[in-house]
Backbone as a ProteinNet text record, in pm:
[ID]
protein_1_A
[PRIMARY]
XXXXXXXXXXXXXXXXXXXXXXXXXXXXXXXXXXXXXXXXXXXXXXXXXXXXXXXXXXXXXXXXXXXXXXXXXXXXXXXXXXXXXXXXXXXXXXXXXXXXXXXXXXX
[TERTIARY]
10432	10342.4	10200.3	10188.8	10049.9	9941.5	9953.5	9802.5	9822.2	9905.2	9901	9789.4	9695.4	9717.8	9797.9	9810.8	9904.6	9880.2	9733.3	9685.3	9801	9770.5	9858.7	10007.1	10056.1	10201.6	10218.2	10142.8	10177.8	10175.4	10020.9	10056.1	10165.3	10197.1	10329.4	10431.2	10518.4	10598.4	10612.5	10643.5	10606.6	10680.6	10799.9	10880.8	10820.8	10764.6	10711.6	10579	10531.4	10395	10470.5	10635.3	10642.1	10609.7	10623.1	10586.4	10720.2	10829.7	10952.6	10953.3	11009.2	11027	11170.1	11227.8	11392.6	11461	11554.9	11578.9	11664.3	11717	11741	11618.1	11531.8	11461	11329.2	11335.7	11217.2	11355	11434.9	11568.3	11570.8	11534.1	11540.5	11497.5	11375.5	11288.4	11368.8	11435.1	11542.3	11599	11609	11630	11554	11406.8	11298.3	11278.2	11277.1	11300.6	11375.9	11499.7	11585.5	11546.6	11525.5	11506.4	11343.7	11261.3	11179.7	11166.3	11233.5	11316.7	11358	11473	11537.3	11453.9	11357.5	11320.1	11274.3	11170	11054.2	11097.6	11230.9	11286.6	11362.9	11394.9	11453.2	11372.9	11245.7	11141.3	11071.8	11006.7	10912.7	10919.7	11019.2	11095.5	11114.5	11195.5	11190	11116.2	11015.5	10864.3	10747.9	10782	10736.9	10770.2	10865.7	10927.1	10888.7	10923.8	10892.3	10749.7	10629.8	10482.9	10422.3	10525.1	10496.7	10554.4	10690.6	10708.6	10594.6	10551.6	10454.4	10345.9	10306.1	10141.4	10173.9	10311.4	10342.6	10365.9	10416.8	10346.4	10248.9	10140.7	10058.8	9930	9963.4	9867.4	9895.1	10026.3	10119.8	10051	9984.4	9953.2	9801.4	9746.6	9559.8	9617	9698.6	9730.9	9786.1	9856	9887.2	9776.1	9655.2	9590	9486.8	9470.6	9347.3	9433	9531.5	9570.9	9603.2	9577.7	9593.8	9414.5	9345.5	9226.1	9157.7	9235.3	9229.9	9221	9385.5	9435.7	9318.1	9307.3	9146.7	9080	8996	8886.1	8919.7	9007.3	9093.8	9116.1	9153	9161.1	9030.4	8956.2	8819.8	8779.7	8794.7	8703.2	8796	8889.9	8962.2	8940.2	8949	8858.4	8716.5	8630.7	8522	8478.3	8571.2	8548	8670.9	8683.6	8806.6	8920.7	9006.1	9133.3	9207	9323.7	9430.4	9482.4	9521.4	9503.9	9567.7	9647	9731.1	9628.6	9552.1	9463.7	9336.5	9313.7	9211.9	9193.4	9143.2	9087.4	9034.5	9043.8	8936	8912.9	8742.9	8742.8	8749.5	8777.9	8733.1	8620.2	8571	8488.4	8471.3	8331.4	8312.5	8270.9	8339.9	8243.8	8320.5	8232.1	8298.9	8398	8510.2	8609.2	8609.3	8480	8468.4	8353.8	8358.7	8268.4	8306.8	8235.6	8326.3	8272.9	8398.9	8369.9	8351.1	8251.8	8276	8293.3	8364	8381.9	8289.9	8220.5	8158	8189.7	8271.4	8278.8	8178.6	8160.2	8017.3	8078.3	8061.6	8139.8	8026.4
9168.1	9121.8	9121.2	9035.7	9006.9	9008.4	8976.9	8947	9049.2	9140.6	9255.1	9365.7	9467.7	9570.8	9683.5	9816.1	9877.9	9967.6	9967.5	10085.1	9935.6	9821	9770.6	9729.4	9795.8	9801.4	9922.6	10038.6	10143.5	10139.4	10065.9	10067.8	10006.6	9905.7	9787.4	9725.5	9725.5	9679.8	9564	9486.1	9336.2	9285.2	9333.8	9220.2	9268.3	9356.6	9359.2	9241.1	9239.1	9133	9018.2	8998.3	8824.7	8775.3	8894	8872.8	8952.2	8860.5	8943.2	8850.1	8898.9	8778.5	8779.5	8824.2	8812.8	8704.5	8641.3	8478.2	8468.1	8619	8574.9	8535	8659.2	8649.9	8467.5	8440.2	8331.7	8212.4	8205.4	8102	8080.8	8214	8265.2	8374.4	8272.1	8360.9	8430.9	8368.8	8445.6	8609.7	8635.8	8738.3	8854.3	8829.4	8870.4	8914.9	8800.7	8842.4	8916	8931.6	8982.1	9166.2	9206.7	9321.4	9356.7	9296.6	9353.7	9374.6	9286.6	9319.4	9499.8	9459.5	9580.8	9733	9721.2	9798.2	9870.5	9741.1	9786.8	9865.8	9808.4	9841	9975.7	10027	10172.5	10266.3	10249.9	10303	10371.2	10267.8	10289	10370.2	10287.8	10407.8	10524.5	10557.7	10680.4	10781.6	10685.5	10760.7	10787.7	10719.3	10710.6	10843.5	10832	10958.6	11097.5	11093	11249.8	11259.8	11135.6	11131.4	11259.1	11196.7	11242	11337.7	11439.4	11584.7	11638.6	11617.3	11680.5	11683.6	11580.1	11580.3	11679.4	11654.7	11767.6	11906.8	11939.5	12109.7	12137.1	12050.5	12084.1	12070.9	12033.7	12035.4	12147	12132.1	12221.5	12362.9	12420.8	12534.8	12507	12447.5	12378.6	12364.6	12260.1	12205.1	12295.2	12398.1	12536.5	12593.1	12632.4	12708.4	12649.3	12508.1	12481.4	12420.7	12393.8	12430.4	12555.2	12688.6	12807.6	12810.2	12760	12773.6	12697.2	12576.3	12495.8	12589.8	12647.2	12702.9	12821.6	12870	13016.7	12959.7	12811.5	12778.1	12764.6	12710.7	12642.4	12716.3	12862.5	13014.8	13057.6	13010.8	13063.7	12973.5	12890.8	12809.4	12804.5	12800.7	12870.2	12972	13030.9	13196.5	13207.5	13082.1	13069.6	12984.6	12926.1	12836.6	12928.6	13040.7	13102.2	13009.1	12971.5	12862	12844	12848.1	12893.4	12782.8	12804.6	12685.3	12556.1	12570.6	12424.6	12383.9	12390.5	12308.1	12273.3	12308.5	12318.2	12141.3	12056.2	11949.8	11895.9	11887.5	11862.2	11712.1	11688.3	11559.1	11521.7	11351.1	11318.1	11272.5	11317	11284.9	11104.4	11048.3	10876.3	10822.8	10789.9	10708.9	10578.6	10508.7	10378.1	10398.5	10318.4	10340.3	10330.7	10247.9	10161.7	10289.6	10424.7	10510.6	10648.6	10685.7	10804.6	10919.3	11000.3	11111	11269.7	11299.1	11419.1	11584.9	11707.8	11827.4	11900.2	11992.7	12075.4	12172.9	12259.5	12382.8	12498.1	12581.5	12708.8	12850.6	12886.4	13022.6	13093.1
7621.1	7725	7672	7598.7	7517.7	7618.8	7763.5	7842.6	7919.4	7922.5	7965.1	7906.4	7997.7	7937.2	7956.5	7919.8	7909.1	8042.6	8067.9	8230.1	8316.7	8348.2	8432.6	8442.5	8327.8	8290.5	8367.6	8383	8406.8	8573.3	8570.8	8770.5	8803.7	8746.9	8794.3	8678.1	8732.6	8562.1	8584.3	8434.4	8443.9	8590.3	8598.4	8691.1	8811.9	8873.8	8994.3	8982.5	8896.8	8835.1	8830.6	8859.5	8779.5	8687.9	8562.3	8421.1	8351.5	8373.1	8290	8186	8070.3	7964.1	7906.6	8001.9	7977.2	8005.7	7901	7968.4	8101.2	8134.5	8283.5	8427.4	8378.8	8472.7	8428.5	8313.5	8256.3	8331.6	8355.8	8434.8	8560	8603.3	8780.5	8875.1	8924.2	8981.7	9130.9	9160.7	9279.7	9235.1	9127.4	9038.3	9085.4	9045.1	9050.1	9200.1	9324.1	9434.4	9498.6	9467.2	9480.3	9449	9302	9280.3	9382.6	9341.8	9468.6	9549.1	9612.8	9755.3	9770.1	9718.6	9740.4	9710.7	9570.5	9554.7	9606.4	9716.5	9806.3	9939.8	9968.9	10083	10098.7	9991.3	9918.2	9898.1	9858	9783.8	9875.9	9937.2	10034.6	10154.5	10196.8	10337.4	10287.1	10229.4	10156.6	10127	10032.1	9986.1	10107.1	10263.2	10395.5	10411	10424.9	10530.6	10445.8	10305	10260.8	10250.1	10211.9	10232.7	10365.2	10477.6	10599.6	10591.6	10591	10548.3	10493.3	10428.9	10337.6	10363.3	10432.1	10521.7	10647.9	10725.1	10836.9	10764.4	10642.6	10646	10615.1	10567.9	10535.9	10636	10736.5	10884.3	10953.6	10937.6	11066.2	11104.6	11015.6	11031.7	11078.3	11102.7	11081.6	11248.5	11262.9	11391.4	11517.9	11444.6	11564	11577.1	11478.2	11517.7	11620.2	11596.5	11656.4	11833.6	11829.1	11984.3	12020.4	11922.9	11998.9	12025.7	11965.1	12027	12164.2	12098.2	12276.9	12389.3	12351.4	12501.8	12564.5	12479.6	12474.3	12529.3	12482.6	12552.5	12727.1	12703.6	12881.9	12925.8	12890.4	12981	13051.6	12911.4	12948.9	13044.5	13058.5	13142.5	13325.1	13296.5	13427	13501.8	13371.2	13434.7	13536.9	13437.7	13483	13615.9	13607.5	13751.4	13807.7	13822.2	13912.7	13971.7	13905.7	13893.5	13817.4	13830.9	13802.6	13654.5	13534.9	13417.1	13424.9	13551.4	13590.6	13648.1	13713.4	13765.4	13728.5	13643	13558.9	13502.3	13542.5	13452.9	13343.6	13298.1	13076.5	13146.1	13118.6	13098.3	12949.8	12963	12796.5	12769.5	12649.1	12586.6	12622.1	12662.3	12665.5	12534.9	12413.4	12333.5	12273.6	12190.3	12165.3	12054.3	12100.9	12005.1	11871.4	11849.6	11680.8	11613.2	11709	11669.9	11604.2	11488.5	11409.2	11462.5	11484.1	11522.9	11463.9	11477.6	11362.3	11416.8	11361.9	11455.4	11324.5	11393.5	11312.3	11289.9	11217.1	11223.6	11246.5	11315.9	11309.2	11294.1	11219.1	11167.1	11133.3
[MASK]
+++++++++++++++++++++++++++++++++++++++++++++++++++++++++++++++++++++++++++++++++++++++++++++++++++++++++++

């Protein structure tokens, strides 16, 4: 693969590029479709689902703690308006959706 370099051999191999030089695949590009196809469809899902395992343990513990802190604040504030935590209301926050939001930590 002469117009190749070798960093983009590595991100993608020729036949995902449509650069095979095998006389099956230089005969028939259905070939070519075919394996990408499948590849993508094997791969991906796959590489989806354990991506996401792995982002879920690695929140999981960030994400319990900060709804055990929720619930503290919402006690507290039940407490404070004397009412009981089922009845207790949270409004939401109003801002524009296309707007970033940032949490500050203060420790």
């Amino acid at each position: 693969y002469p117009k190749m370099k070798e960093s983009d051999i590595a991100e993608a191999c020729p036949v995902c590029r449509d650069n095979c030089n095998c006389k099956a695949c230089l005969r028939s590009f259905k070939l070519i479709d075919e394996i990408k196809h499948s590849a993508k469809s094997k791969t991906n899902k796959d590489e989806e689902v354990e991506f996401s395992k792995y982002l879920l343990k690695g929140l999981l513990p960030y994400l319990r703690q900060l709804d055990e802190e929720q619930m503290i604040e919402k006690e507290r504030e039940a407490k404070r308006q004397g009412i009981s935590l089922s009845k207790l209301k949270i409004k939401s926050a109003d801002y524009p959706k296309d707007e970033r939001v940032y949490w500050l930590a203060l420790i």
